[in-house]
Backbone bond lengths (Angstrom), bond angles and torsions (degrees), N, CA, C in turn:
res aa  C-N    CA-C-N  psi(-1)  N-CA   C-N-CA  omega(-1)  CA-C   N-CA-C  phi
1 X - - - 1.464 - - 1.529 109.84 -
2 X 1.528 101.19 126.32 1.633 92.31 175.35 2.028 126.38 -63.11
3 X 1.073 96.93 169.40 1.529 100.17 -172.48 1.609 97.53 -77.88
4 X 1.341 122.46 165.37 1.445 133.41 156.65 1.554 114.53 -51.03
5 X 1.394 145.60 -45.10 1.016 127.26 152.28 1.657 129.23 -48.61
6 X 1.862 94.26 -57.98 1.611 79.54 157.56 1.521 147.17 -49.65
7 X 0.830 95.61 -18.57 1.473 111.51 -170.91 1.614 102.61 -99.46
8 X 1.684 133.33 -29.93 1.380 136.38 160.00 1.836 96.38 -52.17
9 X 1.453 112.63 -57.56 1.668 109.13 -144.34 1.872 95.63 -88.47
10 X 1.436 110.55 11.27 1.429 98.12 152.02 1.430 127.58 -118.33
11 X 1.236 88.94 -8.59 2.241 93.79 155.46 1.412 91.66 -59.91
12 X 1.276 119.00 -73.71 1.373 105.91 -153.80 1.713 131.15 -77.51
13 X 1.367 97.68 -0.61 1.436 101.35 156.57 1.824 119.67 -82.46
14 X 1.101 99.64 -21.99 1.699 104.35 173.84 1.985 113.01 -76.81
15 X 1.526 93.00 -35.22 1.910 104.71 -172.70 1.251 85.63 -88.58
16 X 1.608 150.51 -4.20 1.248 128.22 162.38 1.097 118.12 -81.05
17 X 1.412 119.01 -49.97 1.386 130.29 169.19 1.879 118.78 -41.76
18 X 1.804 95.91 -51.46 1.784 86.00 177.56 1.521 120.81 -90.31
19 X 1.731 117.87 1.40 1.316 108.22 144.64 1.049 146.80 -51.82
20 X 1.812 92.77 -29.73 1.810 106.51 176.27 0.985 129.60 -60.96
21 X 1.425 96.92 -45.89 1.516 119.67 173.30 1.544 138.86 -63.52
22 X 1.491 102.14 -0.77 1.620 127.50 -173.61 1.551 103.09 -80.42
23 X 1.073 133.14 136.56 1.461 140.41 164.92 1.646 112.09 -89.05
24 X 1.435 111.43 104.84 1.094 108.53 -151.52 1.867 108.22 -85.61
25 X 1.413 109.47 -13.88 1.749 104.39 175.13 1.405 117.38 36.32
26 X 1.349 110.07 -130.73 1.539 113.33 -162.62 1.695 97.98 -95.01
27 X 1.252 124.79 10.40 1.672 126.97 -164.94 1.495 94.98 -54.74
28 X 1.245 143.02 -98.01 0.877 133.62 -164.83 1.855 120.29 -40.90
29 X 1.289 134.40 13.68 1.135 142.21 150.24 1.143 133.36 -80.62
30 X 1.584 100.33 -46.30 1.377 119.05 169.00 1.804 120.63 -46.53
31 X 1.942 76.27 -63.58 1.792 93.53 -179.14 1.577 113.22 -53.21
32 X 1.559 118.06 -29.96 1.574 111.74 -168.73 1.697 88.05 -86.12
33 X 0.973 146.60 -6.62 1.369 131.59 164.72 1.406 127.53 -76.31
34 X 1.591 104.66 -45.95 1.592 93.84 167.14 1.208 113.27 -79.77
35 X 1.329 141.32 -42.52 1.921 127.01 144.49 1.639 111.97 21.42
36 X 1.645 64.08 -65.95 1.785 80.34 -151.86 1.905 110.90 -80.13
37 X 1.033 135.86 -22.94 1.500 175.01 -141.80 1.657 80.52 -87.36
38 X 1.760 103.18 -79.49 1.157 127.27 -159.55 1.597 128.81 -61.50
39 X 1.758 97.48 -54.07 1.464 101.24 175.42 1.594 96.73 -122.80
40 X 1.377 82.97 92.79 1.974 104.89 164.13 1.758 104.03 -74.62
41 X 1.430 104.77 146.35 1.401 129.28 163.13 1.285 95.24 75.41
42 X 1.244 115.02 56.02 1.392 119.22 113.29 1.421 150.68 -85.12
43 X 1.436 103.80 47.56 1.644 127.85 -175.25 1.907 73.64 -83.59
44 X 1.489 102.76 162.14 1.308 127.26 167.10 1.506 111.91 38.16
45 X 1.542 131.70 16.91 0.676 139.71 166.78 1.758 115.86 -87.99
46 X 1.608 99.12 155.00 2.046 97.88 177.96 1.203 102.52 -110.00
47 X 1.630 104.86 115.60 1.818 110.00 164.85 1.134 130.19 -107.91
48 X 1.092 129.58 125.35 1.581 111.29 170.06 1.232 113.26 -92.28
49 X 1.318 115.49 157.49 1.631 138.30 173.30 0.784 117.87 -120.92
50 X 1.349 145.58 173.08 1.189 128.45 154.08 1.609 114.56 -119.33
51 X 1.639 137.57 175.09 1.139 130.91 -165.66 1.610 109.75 -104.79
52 X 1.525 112.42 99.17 1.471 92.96 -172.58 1.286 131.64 -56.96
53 X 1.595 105.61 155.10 1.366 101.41 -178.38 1.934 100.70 -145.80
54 X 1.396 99.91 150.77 1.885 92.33 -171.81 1.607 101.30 76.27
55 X 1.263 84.22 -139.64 1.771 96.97 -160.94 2.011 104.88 -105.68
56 X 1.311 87.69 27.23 1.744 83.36 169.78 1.655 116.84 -96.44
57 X 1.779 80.62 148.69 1.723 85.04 179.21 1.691 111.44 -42.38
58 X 1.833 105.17 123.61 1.537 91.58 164.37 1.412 121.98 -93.75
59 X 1.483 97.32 148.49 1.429 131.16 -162.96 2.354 107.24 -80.44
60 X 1.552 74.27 -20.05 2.033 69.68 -149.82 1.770 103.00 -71.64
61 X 0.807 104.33 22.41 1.837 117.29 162.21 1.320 119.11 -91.05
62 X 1.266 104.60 -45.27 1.336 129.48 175.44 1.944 99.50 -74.46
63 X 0.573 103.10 -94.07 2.156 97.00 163.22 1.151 122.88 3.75
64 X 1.079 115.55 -43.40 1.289 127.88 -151.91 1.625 112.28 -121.70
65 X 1.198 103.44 -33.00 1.790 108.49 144.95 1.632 133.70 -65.22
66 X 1.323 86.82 -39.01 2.012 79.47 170.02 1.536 111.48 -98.32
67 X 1.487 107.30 -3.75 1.563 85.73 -177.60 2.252 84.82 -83.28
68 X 0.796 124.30 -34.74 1.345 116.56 177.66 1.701 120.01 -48.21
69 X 1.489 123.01 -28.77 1.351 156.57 -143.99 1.582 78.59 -106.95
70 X 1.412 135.52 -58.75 1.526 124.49 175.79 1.831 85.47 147.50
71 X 0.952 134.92 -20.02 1.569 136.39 -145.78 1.284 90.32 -66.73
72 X 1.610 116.69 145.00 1.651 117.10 174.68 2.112 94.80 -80.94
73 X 0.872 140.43 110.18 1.375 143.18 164.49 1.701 119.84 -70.72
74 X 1.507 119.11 105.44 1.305 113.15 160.65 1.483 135.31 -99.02
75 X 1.254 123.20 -152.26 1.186 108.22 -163.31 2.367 88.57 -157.36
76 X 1.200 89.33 123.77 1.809 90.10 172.85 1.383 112.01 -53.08
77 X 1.604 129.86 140.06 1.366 120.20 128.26 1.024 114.52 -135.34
78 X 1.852 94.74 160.00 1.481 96.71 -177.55 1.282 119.51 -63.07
79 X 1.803 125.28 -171.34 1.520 93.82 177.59 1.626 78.10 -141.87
80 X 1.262 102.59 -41.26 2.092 112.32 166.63 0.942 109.49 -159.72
81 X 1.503 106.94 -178.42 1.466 104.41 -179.41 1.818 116.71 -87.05
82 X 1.009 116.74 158.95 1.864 117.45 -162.71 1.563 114.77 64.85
83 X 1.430 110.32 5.83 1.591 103.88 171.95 1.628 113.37 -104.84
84 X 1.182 109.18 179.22 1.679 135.78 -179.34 1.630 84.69 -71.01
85 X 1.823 101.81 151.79 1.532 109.30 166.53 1.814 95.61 -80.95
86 X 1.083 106.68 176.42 1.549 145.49 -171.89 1.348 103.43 -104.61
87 X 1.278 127.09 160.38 1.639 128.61 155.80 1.135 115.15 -132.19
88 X 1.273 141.72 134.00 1.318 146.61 151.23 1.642 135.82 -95.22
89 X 0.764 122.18 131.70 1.708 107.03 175.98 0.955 117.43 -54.30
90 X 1.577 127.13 153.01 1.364 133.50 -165.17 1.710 88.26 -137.03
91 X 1.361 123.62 144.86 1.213 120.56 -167.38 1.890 91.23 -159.58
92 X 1.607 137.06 121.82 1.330 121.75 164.23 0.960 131.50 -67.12
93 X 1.538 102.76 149.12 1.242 129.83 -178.90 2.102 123.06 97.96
94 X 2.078 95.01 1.09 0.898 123.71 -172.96 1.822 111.09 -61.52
95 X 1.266 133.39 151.10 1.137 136.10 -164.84 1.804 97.46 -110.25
96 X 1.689 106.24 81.80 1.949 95.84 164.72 1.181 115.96 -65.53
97 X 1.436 89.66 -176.21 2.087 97.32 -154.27 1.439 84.18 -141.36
98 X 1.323 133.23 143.92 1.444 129.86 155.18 1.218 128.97 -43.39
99 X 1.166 126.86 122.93 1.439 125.62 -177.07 1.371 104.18 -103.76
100 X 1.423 137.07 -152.75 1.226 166.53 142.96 1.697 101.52 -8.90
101 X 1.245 119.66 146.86 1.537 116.79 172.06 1.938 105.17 30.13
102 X 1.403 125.67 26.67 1.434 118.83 -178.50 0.963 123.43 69.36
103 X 1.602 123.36 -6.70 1.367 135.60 176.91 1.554 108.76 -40.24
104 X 1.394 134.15 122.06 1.507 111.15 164.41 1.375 142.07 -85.93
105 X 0.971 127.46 161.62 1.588 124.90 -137.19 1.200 133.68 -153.90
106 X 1.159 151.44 85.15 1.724 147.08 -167.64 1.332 117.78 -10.78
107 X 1.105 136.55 130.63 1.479 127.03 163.65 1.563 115.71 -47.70
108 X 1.439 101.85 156.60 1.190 113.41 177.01 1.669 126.97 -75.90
109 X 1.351 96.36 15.19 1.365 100.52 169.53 1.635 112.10 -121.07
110 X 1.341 111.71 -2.42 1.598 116.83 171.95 1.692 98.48 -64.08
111 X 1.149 97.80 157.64 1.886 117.66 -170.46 1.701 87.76 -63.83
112 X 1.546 98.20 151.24 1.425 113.92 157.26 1.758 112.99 -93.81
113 X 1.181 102.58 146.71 1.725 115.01 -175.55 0.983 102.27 -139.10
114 X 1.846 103.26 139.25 1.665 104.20 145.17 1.255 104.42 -85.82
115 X 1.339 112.20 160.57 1.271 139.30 156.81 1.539 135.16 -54.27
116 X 1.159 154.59 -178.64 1.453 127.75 161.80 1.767 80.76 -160.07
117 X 1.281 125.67 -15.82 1.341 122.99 -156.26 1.960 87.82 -134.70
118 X 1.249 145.73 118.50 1.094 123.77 151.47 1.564 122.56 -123.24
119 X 1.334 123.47 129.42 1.010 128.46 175.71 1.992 140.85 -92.37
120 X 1.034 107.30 99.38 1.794 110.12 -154.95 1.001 110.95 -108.27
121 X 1.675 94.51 137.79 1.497 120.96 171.07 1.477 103.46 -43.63
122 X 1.687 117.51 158.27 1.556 98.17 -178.60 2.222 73.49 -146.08
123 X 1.377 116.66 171.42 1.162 123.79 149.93 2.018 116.30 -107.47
124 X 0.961 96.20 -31.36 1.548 101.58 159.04 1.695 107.63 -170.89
125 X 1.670 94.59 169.07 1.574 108.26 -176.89 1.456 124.26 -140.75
126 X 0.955 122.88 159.60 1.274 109.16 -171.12 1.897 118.73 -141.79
127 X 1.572 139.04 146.06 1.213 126.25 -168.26 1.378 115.56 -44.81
128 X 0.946 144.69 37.11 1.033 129.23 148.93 1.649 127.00 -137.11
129 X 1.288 94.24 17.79 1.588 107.42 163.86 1.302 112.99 94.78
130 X 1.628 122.05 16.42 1.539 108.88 179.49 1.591 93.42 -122.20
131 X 1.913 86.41 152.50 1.376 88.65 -171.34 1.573 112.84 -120.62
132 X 1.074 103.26 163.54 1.583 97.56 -173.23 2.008 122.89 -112.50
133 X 0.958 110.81 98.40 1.643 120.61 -163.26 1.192 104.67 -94.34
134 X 1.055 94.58 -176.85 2.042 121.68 -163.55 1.350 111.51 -64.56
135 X 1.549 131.95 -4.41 1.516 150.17 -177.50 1.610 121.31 68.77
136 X 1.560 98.86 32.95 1.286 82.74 174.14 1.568 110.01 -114.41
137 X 1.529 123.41 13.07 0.945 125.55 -166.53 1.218 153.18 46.15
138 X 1.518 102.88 29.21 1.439 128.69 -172.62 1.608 118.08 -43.24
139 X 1.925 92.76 -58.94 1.580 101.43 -173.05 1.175 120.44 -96.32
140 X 2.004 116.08 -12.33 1.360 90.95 170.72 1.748 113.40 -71.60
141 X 1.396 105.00 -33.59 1.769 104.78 165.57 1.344 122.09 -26.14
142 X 1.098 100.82 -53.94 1.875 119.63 -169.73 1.718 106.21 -78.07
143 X 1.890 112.15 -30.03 1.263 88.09 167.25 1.571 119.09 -102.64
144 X 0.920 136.70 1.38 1.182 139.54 173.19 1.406 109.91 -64.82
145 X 1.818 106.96 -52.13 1.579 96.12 168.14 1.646 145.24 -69.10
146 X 1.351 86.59 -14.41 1.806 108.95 177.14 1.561 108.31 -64.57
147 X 2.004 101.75 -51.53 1.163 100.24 -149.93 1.977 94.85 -85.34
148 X 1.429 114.94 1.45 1.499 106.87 162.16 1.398 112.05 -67.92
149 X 1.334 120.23 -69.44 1.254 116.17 177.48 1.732 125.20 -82.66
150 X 1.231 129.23 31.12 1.411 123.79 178.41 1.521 98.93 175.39
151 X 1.423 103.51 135.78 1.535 107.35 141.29 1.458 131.91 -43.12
152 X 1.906 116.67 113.84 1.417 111.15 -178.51 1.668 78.34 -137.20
153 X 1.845 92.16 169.11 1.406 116.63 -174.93 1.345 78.98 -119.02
154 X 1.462 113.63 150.55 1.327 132.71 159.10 1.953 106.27 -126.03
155 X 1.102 100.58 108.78 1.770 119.50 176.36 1.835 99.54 -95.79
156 X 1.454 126.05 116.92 1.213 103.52 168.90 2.054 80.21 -102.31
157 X 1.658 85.86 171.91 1.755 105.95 -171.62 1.142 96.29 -163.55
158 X 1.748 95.59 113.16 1.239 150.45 -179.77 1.380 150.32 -153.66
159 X 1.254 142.30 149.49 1.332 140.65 -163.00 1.552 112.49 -76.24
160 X 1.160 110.25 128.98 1.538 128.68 -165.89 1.764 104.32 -44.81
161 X 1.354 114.72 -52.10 1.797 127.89 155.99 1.616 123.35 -38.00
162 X 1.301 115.49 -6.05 1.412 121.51 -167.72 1.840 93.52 -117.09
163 X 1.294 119.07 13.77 1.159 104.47 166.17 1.625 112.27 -85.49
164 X 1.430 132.69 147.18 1.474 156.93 153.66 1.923 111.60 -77.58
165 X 1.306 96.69 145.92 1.421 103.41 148.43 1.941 120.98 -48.87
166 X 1.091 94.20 -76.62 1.416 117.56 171.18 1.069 140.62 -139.80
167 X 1.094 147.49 114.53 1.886 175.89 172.28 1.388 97.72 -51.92
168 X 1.400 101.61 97.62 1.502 117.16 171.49 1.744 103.77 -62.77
169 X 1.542 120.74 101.01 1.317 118.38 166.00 1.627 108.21 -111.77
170 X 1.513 97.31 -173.71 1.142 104.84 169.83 2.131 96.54 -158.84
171 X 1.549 98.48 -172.79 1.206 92.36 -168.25 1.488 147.59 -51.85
172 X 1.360 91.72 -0.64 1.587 99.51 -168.25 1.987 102.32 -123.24
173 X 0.910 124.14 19.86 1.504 155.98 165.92 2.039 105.06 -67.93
174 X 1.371 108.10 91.54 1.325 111.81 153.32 1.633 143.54 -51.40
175 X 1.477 144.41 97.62 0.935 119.39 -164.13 1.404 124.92 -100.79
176 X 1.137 126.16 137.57 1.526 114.20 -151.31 1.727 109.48 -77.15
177 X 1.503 107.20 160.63 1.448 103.10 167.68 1.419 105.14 -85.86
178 X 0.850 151.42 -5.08 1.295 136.49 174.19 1.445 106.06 -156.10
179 X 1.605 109.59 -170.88 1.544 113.47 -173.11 1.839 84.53 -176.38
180 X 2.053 102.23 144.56 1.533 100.36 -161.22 1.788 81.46 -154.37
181 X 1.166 109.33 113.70 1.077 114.08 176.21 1.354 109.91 -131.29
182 X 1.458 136.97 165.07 1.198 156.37 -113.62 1.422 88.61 -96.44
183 X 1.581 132.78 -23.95 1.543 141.67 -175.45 1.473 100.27 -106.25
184 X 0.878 145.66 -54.55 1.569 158.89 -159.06 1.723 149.78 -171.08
185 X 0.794 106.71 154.66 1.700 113.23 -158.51 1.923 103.02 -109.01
186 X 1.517 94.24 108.95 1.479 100.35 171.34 1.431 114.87 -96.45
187 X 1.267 116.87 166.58 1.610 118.83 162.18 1.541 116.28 -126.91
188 X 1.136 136.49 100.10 1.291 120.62 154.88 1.076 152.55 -70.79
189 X 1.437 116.53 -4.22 1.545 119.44 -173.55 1.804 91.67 -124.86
């Protein structure tokens, strides 16, 4: 029987593979509409997004609507490995810089933010709100520590095809309050 990692790093070699394979069209339009549909008043609110990259749902529709809406918009970075992500302000027309794994990223002189709203890359998800990522454990880090000291929303955003039976977790596995994909808007918590 494979181990729990083994068994994590072949979900996500299979949810990488059928992400690829998704035709992404207007999906990320869709999804920033019911987003947005759903959880109204986010004027003056801090969100993060993240900047797609590969075959993830893109976000910068969604960006670019709440920073219009008034929302301060950030952007994750890494900061190392085994730590909490970072936030930066995200503001258009802004010039990212490669971060971590090439990810792109605010300069290091854009404002730091918390979050109050965060929105995550996912590789697949499943009904009951856990999601399954790239294994380095960035955001369940980042939400575990938020949600000790503060109220945070966790939105993962993703393509309706990227759902699983079940999300091989284990104890240190965040589960999101919601999930908003290009067909519909769940809530779990």
């Amino acid at each position: 029987m494979k181990s729990l990692p083994e068994q994590k790093q072949a979900q996500r070699d299979a949810a990488h593979t059928l992400r690829n394979g998704i035709e992404a069209a207007t999906a990320g339009e869709a999804a920033a509409a019911l987003l947005l549909d759903k959880f109204e008043g986010l004027k003056n609110q801090i969100v993060s997004l993240y900047w797609p990259i590969g075959s993830e749902l893109d976000t910068r529709t969604l960006l670019h609507a709440l920073n219009d809406q008034g929302a301060l918009c950030a952007l994750p970075v890494i900061v190392a490995k085994g730590k909490p992500l970072a936030f930066r302000r995200w503001q258009p027309g802004m010039t990212l810089v490669p971060g971590p794994f090439k990810v792109p990223v605010p300069p290091e002189d854009s404002a730091p933010l918390i979050p109050q709203l965060i929105v995550t890359p996912l590789l697949a998800f499943d009904g009951a709100g856990y999601r399954l990522g790239y294994g380095g454990g960035f955001y369940d880090r980042t939400l575990a520590m938020f949600r000790l000291n503060k109220k945070v929303q966790a939105i993962g955003f993703a393509y309706a095809a990227q759902e699983i039976e079940a999300v091989v977790t284990d104890q240190y596995d965040q589960r999101l309050d919601a999930l908003v994909t290009e067909k519909d808007v769940r809530i779990f918590r």
